[in-house]
C-alpha positions in Angstrom: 56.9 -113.1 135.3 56.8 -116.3 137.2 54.2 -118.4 135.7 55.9 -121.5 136.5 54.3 -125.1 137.6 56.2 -127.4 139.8 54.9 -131.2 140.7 56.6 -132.5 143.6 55.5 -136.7 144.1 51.9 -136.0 143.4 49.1 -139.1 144.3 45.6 -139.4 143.6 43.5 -142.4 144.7 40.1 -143.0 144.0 39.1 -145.9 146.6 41.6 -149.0 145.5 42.2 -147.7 142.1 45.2 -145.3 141.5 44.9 -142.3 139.2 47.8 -140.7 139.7 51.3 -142.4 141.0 53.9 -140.0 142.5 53.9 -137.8 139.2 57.1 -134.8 139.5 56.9 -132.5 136.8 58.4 -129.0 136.0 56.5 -126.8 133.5 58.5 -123.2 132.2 57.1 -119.9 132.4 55.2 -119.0 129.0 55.5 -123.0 127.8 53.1 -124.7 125.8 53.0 -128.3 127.4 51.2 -131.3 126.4 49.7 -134.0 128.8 49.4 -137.0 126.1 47.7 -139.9 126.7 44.3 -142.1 126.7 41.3 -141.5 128.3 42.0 -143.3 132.1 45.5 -141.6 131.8 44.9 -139.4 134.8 45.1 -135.8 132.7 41.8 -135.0 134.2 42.5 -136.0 138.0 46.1 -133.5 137.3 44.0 -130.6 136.2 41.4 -130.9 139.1 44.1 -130.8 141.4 46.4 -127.8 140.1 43.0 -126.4 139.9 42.3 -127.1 143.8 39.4 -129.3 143.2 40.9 -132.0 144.4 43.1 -132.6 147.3 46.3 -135.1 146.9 46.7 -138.2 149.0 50.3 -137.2 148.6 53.0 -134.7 147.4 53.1 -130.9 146.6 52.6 -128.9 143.5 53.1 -124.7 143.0 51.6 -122.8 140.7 53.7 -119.3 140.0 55.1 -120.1 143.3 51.8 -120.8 145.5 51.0 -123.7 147.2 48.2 -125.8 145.7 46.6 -126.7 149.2 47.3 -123.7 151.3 47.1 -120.7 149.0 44.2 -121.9 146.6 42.7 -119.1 146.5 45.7 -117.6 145.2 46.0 -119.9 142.6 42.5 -119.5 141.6 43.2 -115.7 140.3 45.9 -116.8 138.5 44.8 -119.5 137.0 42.3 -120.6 134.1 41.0 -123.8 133.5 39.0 -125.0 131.0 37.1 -128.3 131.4 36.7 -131.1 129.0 32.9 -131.2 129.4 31.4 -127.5 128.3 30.1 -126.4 131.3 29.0 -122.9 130.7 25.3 -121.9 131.4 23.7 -123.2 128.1 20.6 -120.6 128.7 22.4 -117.7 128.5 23.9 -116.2 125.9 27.4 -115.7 124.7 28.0 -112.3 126.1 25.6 -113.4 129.0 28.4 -115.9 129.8 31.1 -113.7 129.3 29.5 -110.8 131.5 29.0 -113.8 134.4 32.6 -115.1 134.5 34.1 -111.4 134.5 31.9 -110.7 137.6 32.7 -113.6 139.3 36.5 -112.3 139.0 35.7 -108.6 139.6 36.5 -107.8 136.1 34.7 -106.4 133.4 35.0 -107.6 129.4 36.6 -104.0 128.3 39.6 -103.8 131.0 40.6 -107.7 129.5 39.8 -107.0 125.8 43.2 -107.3 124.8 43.7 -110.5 125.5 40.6 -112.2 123.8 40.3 -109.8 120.8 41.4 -112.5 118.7 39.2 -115.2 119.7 36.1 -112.4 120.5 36.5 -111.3 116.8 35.0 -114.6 115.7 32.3 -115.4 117.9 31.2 -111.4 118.8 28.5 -112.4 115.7 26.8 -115.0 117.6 27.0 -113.1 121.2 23.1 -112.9 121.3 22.8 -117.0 120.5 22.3 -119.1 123.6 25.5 -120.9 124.5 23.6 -124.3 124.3 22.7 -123.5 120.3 26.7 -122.7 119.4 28.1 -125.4 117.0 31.2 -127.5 119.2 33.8 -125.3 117.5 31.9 -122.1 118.8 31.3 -123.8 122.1 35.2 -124.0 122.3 35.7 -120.6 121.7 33.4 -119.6 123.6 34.6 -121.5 126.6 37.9 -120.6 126.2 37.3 -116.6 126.5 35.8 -117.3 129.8 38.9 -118.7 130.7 40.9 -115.7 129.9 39.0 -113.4 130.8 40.7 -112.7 134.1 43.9 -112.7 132.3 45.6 -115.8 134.0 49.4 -116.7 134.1 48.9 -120.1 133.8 45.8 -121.9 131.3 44.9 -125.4 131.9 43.0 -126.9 129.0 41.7 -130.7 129.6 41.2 -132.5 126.1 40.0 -128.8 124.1 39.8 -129.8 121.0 37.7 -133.8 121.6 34.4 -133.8 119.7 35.5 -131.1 116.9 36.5 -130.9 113.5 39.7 -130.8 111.8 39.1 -127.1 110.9 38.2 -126.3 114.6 40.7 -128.4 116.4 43.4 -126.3 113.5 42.1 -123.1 114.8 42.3 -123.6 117.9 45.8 -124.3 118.0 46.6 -121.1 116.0 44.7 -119.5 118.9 46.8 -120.9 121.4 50.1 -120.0 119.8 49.0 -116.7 119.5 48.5 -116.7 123.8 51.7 -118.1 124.2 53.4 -115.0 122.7 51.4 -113.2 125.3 53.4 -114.8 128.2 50.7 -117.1 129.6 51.8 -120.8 130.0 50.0 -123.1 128.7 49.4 -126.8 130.2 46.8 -128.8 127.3 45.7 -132.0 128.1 45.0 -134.5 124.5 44.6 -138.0 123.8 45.4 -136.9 120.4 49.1 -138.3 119.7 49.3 -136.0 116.4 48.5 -132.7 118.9 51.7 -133.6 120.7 54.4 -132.0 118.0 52.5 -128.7 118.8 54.2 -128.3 121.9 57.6 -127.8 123.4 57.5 -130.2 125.4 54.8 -133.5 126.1 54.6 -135.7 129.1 53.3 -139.6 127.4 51.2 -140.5 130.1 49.4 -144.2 130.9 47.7 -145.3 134.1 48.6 -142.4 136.5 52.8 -142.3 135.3 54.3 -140.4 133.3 55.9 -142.3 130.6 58.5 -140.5 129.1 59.2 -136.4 129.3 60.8 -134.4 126.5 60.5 -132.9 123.4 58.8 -134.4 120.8 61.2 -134.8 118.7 63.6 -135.7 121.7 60.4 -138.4 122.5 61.2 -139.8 119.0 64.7 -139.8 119.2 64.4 -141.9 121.5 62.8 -144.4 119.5 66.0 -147.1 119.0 63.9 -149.9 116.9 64.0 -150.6 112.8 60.4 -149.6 112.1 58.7 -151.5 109.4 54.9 -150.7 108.2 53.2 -153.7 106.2 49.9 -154.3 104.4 48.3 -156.5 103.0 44.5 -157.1 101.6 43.3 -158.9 104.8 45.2 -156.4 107.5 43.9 -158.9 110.4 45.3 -162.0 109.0 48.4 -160.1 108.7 48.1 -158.5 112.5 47.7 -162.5 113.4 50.4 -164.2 111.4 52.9 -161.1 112.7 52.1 -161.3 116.4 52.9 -165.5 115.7 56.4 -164.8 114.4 59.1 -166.1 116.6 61.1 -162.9 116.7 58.0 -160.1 117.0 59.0 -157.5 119.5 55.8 -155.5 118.6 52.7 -155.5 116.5 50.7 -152.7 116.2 47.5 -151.7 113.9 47.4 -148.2 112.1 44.6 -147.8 110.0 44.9 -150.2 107.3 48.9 -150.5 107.9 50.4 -153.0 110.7 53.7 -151.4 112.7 56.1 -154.1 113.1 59.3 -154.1 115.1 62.0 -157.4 115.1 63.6 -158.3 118.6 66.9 -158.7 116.3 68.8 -156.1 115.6 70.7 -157.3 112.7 67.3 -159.7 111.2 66.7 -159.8 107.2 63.4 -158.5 105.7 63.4 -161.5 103.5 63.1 -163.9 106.7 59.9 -162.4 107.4 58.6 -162.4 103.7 59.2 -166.2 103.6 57.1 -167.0 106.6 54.6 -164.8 105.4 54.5 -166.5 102.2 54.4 -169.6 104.4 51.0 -168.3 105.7 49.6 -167.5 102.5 50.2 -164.1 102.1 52.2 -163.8 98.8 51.2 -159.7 98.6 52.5 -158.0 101.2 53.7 -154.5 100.7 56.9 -153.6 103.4 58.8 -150.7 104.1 60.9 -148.6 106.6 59.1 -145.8 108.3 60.0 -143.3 111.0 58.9 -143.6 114.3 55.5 -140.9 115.0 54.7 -140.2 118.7 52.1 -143.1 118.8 54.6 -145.4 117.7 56.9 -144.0 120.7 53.6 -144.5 122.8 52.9 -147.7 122.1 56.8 -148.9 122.9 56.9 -147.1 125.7 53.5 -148.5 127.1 54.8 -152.1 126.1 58.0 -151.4 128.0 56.0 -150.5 131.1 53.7 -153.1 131.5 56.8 -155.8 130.9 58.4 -154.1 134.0 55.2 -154.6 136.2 
């Protein structure tokens, strides 16, 4: 089954600003791919468009081998999209909703059971409740079964899990590895960093680019720097004093820790301890950490803005 998605030198404008800069991108049939990256990114202005919302100032993209601009309507019976704002009818109830969006695809709930069972299991109890009284983990349930529901090749899911709990957001994943074994590929849009080792593969993405494109732990593989984590009782006099040291390459807060790379390769710990000292801080726990897909993130974003 080709459920493929190609991204041929893709731009989006919005008046001078640019959300979207000459993106290429090649997704694999039955993938689970993350878009990663902060709100402003331009995950949202990618979705509209491979959902034919939006047309491109520029470039070509294919979904299972149809053209986004001349055969969307193709691509809008293979494709399901859920948006980050829950936009189902909020007056009607669950199976209301459900009933709606199989009509609107000339289905009907029974022929498609298959491949919601899993999710329909756990909301079915609530399928008299008005959609706008479902808690936000029922809400994403709820939202994603509509999506399915026509039984797309390809899923599109803009920031899913945003404004849910840990239990929820854990769920959901489950939920979506379980679809992936179905065939369907599945494109999820997060500005969670910690979401992005539940995918194959991630796209990092800042300001309209893509950043960096690979596995995750290919992503951190990539990470060449001696990564050091240090705290200390005041954390911002610490973040102040680093980002003063002659030979900082990088300063970054994380929680209560500070993420500190050296622009020396070869640079002793004890250097560092001195001048801290120097500044007062006597207590200062150090040490060595592996690099986490934030960490590769934030190099990567530091790297980019250098170059411009």
């Amino acid at each position: 089954m080709n459920s493929t998605v190609s991204i041929n030198n893709l731009s989006k404008s919005y008046g001078d600003v640019s959300a979207l800069k000459e993106i290429n991108l090649n997704i694999k049939s039955g993938e689970l791919f993350g878009l990663i990256g902060p709100d402003g990114a331009g995950k949202t202005t990618l979705f509209r468009l491979l959902a034919t919302l939006l047309l491109p100032d520029s470039g070509s993209a294919a979904l299972c081998g149809f053209e986004m601009v001349k055969e969307y309507r193709h691509i809008r019976n293979i494709l399901g999209y859920m948006p980050g704002k829950f936009s189902l009818y909020q007056d009607l109830t669950v199976l209301e909703n459900l009933n709606f969006f199989a009509t609107v695809f000339n289905t009907r709930i029974e022929d498609n059971m298959d491949m919601i069972r899993d999710i329909w299991v756990q909301i079915e109890p609530f399928k008299d409740r008005p959609a706008g009284k479902l808690s936000g983990g029922m809400k994403q349930k709820l939202a994603l079964c509509c999506a399915l529901i026509h039984q797309p090749k390809i899923l599109l899911l803009d920031e899913p899990t945003t404004g849910v709990d840990a239990v929820s957001r854990s769920e959901f994943w489950q939920m979506l590895k379980g679809l992936k074994s179905k065939g369907i590929t599945i494109v999820v849009a997060t500005p969670y960093m910690d979401e992005a080792n539940l995918c194959e593969r991630v796209a990092l993405m800042q300001s309209g680019e893509i950043l960096s494109l690979d596995s995750p732990s290919g992503i951190i593989a990539g990470f060449e720097k001696d990564l050091y984590s240090f705290e200390a009782k005041d954390t911002y006099q610490l973040l102040v004093n680093l980002r003063a040291y002659p030979f900082v390459n990088s300063v970054f807060l994380f929680g209560q820790s500070v993420h500190y790379t050296d622009v020396r390769d070869d640079f002793v710990l004890s250097d560092l301890k001195d001048y801290l000292k120097s500044k007062g801080q006597d207590h200062v726990e150090i040490k060595q950490i592996v690099a986490g897909i934030e960490d590769c993130f934030m190099a990567l974003s530091q790297q980019n803005t250098v170059q411009e």
